[in-house]
C-alpha positions in Angstrom: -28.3 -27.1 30.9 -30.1 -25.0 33.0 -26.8 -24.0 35.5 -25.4 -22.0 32.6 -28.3 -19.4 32.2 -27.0 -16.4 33.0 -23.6 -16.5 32.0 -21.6 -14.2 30.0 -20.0 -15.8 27.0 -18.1 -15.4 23.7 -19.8 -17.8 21.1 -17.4 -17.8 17.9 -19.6 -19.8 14.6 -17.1 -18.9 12.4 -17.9 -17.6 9.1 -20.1 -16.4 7.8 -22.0 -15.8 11.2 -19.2 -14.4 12.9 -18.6 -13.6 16.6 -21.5 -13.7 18.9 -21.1 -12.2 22.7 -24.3 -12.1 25.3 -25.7 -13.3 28.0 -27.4 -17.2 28.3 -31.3 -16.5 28.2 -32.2 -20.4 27.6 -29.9 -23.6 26.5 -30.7 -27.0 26.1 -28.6 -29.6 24.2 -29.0 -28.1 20.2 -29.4 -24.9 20.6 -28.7 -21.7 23.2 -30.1 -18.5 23.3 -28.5 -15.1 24.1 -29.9 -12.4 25.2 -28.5 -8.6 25.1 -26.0 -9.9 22.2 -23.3 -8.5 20.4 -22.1 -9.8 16.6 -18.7 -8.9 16.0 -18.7 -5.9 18.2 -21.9 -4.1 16.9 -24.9 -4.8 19.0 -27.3 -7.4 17.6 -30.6 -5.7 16.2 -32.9 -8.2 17.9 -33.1 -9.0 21.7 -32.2 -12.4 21.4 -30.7 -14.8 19.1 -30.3 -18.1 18.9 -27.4 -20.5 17.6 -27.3 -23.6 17.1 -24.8 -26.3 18.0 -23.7 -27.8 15.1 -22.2 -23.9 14.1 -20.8 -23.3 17.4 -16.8 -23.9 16.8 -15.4 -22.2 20.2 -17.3 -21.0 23.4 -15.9 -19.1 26.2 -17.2 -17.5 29.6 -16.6 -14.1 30.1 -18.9 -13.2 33.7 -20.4 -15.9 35.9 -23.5 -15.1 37.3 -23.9 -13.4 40.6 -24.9 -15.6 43.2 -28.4 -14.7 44.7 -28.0 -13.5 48.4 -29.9 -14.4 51.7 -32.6 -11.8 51.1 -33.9 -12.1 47.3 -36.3 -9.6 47.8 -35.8 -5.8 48.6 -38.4 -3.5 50.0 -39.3 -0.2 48.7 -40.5 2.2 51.0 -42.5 5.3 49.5 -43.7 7.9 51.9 -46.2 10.3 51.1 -46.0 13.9 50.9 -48.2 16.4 51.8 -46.8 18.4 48.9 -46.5 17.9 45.9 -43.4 17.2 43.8 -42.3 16.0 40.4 -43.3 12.2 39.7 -40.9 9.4 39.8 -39.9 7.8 36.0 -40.3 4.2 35.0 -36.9 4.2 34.4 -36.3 5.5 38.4 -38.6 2.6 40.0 -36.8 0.4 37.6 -33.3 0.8 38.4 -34.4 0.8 42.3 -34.7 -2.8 42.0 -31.6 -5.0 41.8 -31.3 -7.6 38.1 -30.3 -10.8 38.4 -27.1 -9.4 36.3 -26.0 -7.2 39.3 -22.4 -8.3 41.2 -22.3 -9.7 44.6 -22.9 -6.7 46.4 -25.7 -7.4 49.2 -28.8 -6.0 48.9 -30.5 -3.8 51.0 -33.9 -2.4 52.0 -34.1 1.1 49.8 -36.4 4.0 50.8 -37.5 6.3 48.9 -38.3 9.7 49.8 -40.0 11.5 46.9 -38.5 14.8 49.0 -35.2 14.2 48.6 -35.8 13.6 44.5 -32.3 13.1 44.5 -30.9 9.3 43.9 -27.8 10.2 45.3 -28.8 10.1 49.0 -28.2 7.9 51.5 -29.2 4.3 50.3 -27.6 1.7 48.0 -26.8 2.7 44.5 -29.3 0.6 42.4 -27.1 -1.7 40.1 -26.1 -1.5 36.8 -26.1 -3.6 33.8 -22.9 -3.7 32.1 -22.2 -4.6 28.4 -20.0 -7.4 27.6 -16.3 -6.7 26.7 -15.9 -7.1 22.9 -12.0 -7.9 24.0 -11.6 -9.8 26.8 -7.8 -9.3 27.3 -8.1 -5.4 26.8 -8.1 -3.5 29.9 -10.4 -0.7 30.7 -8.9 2.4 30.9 -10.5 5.4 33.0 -12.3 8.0 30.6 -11.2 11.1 31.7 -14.2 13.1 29.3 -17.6 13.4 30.9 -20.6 12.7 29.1 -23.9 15.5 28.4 -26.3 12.4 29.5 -26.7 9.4 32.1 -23.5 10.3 33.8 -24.3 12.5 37.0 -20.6 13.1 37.6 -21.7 15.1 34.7 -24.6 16.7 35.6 -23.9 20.3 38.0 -25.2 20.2 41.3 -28.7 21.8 41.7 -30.0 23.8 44.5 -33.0 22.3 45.7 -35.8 23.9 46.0 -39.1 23.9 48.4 -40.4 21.6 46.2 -37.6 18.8 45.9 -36.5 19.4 42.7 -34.5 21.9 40.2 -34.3 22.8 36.6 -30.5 20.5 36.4 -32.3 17.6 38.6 -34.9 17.4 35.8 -32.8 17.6 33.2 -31.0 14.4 35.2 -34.1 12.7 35.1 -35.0 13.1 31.6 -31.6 12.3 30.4 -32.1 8.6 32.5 -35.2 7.6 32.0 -34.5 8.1 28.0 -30.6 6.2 28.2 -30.6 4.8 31.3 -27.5 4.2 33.3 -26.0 1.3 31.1 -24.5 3.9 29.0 -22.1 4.7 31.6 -19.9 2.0 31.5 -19.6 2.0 27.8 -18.2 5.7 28.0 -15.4 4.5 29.7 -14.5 2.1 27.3 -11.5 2.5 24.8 -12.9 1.8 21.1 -11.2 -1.3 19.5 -10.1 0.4 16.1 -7.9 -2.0 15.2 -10.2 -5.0 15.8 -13.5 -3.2 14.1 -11.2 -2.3 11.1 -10.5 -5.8 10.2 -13.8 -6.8 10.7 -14.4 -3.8 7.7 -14.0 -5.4 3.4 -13.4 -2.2 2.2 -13.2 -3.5 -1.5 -16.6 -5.2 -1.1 -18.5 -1.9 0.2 -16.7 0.1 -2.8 -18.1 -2.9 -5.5 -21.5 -2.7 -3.6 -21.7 0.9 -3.9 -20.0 1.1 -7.5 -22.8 -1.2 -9.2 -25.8 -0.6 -6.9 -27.0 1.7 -9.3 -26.6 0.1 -13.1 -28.2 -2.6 -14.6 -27.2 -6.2 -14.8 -25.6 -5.7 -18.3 -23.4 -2.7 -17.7 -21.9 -4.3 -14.2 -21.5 -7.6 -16.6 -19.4 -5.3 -19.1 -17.0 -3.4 -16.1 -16.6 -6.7 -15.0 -14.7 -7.7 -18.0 -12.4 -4.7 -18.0 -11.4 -1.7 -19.5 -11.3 -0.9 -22.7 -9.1 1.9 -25.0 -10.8 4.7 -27.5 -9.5 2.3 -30.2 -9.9 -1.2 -28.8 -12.9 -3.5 -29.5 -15.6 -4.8 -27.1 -16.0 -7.9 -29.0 -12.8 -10.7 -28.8 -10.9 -10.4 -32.6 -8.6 -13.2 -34.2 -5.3 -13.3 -33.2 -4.1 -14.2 -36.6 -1.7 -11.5 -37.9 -2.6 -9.7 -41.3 0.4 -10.1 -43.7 0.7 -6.6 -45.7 2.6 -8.3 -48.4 2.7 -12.0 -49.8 6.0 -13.0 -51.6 7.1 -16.1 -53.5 9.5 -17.8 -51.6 12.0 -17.5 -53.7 12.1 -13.6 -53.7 11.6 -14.0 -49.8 14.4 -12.1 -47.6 15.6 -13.9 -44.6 13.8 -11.1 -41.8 10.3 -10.5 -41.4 9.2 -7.2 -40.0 6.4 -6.2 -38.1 4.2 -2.7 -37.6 3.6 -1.4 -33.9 -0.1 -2.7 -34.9 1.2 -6.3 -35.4 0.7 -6.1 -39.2 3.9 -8.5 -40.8 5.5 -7.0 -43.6 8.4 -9.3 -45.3 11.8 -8.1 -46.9 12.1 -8.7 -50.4 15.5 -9.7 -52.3 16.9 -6.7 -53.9 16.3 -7.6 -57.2 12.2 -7.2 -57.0 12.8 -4.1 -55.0 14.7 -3.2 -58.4 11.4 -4.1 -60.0 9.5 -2.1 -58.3 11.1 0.7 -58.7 11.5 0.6 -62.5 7.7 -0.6 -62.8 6.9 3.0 -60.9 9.3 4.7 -63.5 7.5 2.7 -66.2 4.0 4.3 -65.5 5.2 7.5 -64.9 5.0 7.7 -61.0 8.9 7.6 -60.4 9.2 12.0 -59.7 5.8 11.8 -57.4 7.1 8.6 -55.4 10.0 10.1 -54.8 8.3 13.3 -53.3 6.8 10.8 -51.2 9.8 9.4 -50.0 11.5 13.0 -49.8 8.5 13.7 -46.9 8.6 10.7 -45.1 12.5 11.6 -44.7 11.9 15.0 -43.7 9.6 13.6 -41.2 11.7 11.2 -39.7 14.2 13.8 -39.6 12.2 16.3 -37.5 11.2 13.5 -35.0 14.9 13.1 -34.2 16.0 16.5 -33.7 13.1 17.3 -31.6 11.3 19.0 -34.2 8.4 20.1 -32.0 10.7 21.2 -29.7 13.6 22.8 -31.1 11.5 24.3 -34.1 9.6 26.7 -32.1 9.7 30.3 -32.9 10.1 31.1 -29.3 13.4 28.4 -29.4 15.8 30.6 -32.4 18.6 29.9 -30.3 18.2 26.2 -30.7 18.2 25.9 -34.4 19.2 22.8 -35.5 22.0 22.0 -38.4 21.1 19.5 -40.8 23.8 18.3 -43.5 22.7 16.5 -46.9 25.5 14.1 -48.1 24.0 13.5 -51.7 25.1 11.0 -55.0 25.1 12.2 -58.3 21.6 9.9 -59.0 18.2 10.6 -58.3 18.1 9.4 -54.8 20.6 11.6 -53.9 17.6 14.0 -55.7 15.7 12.8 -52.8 18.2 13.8 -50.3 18.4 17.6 -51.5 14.4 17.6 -51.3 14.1 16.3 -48.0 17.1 18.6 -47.2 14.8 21.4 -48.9 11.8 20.7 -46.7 13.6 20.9 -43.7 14.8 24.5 -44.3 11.4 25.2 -44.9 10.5 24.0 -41.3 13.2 26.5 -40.1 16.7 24.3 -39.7 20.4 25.3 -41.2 20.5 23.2 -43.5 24.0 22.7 -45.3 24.4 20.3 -48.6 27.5 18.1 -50.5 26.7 16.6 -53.6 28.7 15.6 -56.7 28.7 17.0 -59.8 27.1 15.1 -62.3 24.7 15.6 -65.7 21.7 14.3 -63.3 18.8 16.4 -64.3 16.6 15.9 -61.2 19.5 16.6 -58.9 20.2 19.7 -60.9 16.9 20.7 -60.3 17.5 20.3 -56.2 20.5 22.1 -56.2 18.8 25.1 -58.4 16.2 25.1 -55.8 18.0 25.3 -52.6 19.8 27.8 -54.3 16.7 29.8 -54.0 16.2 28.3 -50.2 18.8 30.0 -49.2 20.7 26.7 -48.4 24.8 26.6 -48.8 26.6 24.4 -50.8 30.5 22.8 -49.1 32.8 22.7 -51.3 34.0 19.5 -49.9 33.6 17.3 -46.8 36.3 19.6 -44.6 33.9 22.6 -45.2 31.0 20.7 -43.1 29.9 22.5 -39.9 29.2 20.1 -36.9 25.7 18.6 -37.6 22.8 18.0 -35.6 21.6 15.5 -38.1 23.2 13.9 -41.3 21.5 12.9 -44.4 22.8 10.0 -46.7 21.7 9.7 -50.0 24.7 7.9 -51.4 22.8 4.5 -53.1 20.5 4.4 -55.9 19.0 0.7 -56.2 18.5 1.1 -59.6 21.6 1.3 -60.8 24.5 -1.1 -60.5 25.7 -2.6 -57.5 29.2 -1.2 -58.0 29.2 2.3 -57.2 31.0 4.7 -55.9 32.7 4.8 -52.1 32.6 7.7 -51.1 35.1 7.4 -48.9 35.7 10.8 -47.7 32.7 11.7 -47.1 31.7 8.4 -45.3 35.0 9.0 -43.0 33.6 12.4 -42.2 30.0 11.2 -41.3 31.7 8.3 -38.9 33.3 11.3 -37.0 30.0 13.5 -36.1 28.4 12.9 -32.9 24.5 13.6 -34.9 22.1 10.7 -36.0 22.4 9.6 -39.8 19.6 8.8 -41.6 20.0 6.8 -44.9 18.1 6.7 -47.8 17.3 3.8 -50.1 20.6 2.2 -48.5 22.4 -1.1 -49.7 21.7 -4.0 -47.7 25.1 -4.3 -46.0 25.3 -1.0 -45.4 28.5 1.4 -45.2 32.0 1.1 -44.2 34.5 3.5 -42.8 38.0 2.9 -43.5 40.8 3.7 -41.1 42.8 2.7 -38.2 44.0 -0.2 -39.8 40.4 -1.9 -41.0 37.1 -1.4 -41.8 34.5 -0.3 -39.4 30.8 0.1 -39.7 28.7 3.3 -39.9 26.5 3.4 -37.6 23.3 4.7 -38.5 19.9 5.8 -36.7 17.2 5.2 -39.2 16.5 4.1 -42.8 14.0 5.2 -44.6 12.9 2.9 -47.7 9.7 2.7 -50.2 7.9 0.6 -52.0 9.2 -2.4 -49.9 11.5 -3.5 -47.7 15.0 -5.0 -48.4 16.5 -7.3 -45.1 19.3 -4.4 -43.9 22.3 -5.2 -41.9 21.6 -4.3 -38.0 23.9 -1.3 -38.6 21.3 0.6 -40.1 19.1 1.0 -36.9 15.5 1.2 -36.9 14.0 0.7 -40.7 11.4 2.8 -41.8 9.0 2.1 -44.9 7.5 5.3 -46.6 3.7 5.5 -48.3 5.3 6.3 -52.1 1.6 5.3 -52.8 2.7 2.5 -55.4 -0.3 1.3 -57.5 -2.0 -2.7 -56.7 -1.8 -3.5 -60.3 2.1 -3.0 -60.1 2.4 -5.8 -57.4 -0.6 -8.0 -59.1 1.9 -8.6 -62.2 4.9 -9.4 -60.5 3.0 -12.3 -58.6 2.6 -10.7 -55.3 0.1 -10.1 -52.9 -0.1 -6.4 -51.2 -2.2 -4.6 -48.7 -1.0 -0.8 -47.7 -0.6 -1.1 -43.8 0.3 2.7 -43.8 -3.5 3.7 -42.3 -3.5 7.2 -41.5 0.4 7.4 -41.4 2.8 8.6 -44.2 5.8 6.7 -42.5 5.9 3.5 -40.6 8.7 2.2 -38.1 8.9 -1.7 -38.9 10.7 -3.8 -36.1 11.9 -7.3 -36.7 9.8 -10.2 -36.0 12.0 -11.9 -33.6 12.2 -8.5 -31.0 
């Protein structure tokens, strides 16, 4: 194994050891032993280093080495001076001497004279050792930049003086005995980017640098992931929390569900007719209907862009609201939740029946102080923003009145319609031949929610704060899911 000392040669080991490229210092049959290496086109810390067979997956040769010549020893001539001049480096002596590394130039006796002190003169350049390509198929290109140091095409020509030496040949000196001339070649070189880039885990240096400084525990916890203001650390049930447990036989056929996954059933509408009365039995029938009037109002502002369109700054915006109300006390609702939108600043126009109704009397005496217009039928409507219908009472009998020209005139606006306490099937307009659906936007309901037809868009269920003792005697288990809201949006459980 000895023939192959010397030799330049690309070792690839694969990973993790990577790419080694040097020159053959020893080799025998297990291991080999480089010598001014490289490791993946960085220079290898040590001087040498050794690899072993068993990792070595690919081996090529790069430089053969130079064949010795006749003469395998030069002379070096110093002659003497009788005046004194600047000392001779290591480095100087050193590179007078040919390596073993040098190409198949000749070589030559060298003198010396310590007058010249110039390296430039008249005998052989000494060689030089040059690194090992980290490509082998890249070409070298000429570097047109010159170098501050070890490159004396860089270095101005100095006048010499009596005593063989100037200021710029000193600095020469310096600047080669402390880089030598191996640095020359590697100037000239064009830097593999590409190549070195790859060699680069970017994603591994950020981790590195990311969790150097924390303790064991916290990297343990980023590991895991990110967590929201308002999600938990520890793992929770996946089981969803029921707001309301209903017999089976007072079931409804849809299940709805919170955006916070809590499951609220329909109900038939006979127990939400016994809820209702059960709140008008304990006396909390005017204060639930408040309720319900606010949760309205507030669904109401979220579709006409409330924070938006109700800005002082925005007068020229102002939306039109029109209440469509029944002569019962839902329609009572409607007029308050009508009122409560004036109050936030909308035109707010109303129709309601007259009737003996004493709540809705009390509506219509106060959005008579509002400031709030009364139509004098459906034609006298102005083109709405947003339509409230309060035309169903659940607590009275399923056969009431149609009103059919008023329903005709909410299925010709182009604003949303929100419906209050609606039936179950919902509305339907009568012309061109048929019977056609009213489309509405949103329903707003209390106490609990009945299993409306698809026509009435998105249900909403209002806090009318009913009490637990009300649902305890009709059999029924209930939780409030409102939380911090007055109004939730329920979706149904198939979506």
């Amino acid at each position: 194994m000895a023939k192959w000392i010397g030799y330049a040669v690309s070792v690839n080991c694969g990973e993790p050891l990577g790419c080694y490229q040097g020159t053959i210092l020893e080799a025998d049959g297990s291991t080999i032993t480089l010598t001014k290496a490289f490791r993946n086109g960085f220079p290898y810390p040590k001087s040498q280093v050794t690899l072993k067979a068993a990792d070595i997956k690919d081996l090529k040769i790069i430089e053969a080495r130079a064949e010795p010549s006749e003469q395998t020893h030069s002379t070096v001539a110093v002659t003497k001076s009788s005046k004194k001049t600047s000392r001779a480096t290591v480095c100087e002596n050193l590179q007078a001497i040919p390596t073993s590394s040098a190409t198949s130039q000749p070589s030559n006796n060298v003198a010396v004279n310590s007058k010249a002190g110039n390296s430039r003169g008249t005998g052989a350049v000494p060689a030089r050792s040059k690194p090992i390509d980290i490509m082998g198929n890249r070409t070298n290109r000429t570097n047109n930049f010159a170098g501050s140091y070890g490159n004396t095409g860089s270095t101005p020509k100095c006048r010499m003086g009596a005593g063989g030496g100037g200021v710029h040949e000193k600095a020469r000196r310096k600047n080669e005995a402390c880089f030598g001339d191996a640095a020359d070649p590697a100037l000239d070189d064009d830097f593999d980017f590409e190549g070195n880039l790859a060699l680069f885990d970017k994603r591994a240096l950020w981790e590195q640098m990311r969790n150097s400084h924390k303790p064991d525990l916290v990297r343990q916890a980023d590991d895991v992931g990110k967590f929201r203001h308002d999600e938990n650390v520890l793992g929770t049930s996946h089981v969803a929390r029921h707001a309301l447990r209903v017999p089976d036989e007072l079931r409804g056929p849809i299940d709805y569900v919170t955006d916070d996954g809590v499951v609220v059933p329909s109900v038939v509408p006979r127990l939400r007719r016994q809820l209702w009365e059960g709140m008008q039995r304990v006396g909390l029938a005017d204060s639930a209907h408040t309720l319900l009037a606010r949760a309205a109002a507030d669904v109401a502002l979220r579709l006409v862009g409330g924070g938006r369109r109700l800005e002082p700054r925005n007068a020229h915006q102002q939306p039109v609201v029109v209440a469509l109300a029944g002569a019962h006390r839902v329609g009572a609702v409607g007029l308050a939740a009508a009122r409560l939108l004036a109050s936030h600043g909308a035109r707010v126009v109303y129709y309601a029946e007259a009737a003996p109704c004493e709540a809705l009397q009390r509506e219509e005496a106060a959005l008579a102080l509002s400031g709030v217009t009364r139509a004098a039928d459906a034609h006298a409507l102005p083109s709405p923003d947003l339509v409230l219908l309060a035309l169903y009472d659940p607590l009275l009998d399923d056969q009431q009145d149609r009103h059919e020209e008023v329903l005709r005139w909410a299925g010709g606006v182009r604003g949303a319609i929100i419906a209050l306490e609606p039936p179950t099937r919902g509305w339907y307009v009568s012309g061109g031949g048929g019977e056609a659906e009213l489309a509405v936007r949103a329903s707003v309901a209390g106490c609990a929610p009945a299993a409306l037809a698809p026509s009435l868009g998105r249900v909403y269920l209002a806090d009318v704060a009913p009490p637990l003792r009300l649902f305890a005697d009709l059999r029924l288990q209930y939780r409030p899911p409102f939380g911090a809201a007055s109004v939730l949006a329920l979706h149904p459980a198939d979506d």
